[in-house]
N, C-alpha and C positions, 0 to 999 in steps of 0.2 A: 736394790743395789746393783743388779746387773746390769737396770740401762745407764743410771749412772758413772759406772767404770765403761760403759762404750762407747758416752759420749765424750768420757774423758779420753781413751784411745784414739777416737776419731780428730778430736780437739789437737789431738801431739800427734800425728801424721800427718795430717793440714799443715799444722804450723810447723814443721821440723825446717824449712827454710825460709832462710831470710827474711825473701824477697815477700813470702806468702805473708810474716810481719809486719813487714813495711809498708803493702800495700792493706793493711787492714783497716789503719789508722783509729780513729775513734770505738768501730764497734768490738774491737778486742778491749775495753776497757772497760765498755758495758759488758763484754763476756764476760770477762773474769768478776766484777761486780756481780753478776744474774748468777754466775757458779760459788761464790763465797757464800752467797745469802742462801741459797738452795744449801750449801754442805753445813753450816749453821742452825737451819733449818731442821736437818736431818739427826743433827747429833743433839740437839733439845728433845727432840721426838723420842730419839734413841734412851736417852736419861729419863724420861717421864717415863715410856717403858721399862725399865728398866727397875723404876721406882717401885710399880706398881705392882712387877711381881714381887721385890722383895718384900711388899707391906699388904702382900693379898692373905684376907683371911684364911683360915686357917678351918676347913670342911669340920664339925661339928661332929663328936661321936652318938649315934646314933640314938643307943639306952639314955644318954643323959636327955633328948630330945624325948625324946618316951617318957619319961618318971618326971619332967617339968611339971610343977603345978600351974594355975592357970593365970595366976601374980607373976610368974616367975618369966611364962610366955609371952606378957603384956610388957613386961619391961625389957627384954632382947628384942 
């Protein structure tokens, strides 16, 4: 996340005028496009993470690991 909010900083003191708009022409349009798809990008990643902790298994206590028969271990 840190380079991304630097290159966002860097992105709005560039452009803070005009004229640095104006002459951009086309490749600010591809910028904003390459930076939507990259923050889309990043917030699926974020929910999949996020998924995954809430649905991680859950560490197994130990004794029941012990006293398993050998049916019991074949089937987990």
């Amino acid at each position: 996340m840190y380079h991304e909010s630097s290159v966002c900083n860097l992105l709005e003191v560039m452009l803070y005028h005009r004229t640095a708009c104006e002459n951009s022409e086309d490749a600010l349009v591809e910028l904003i496009d390459y930076c939507a798809r990259k923050f889309i990008n990043m917030n699926n990643q974020a929910k999949f993470y996020e998924d995954r902790r809430n649905n991680a298994a859950k560490p197994a206590d130990p004794r029941t690991v012990l006293n398993q028969t050998a049916d019991e271990e074949i089937t987990k």
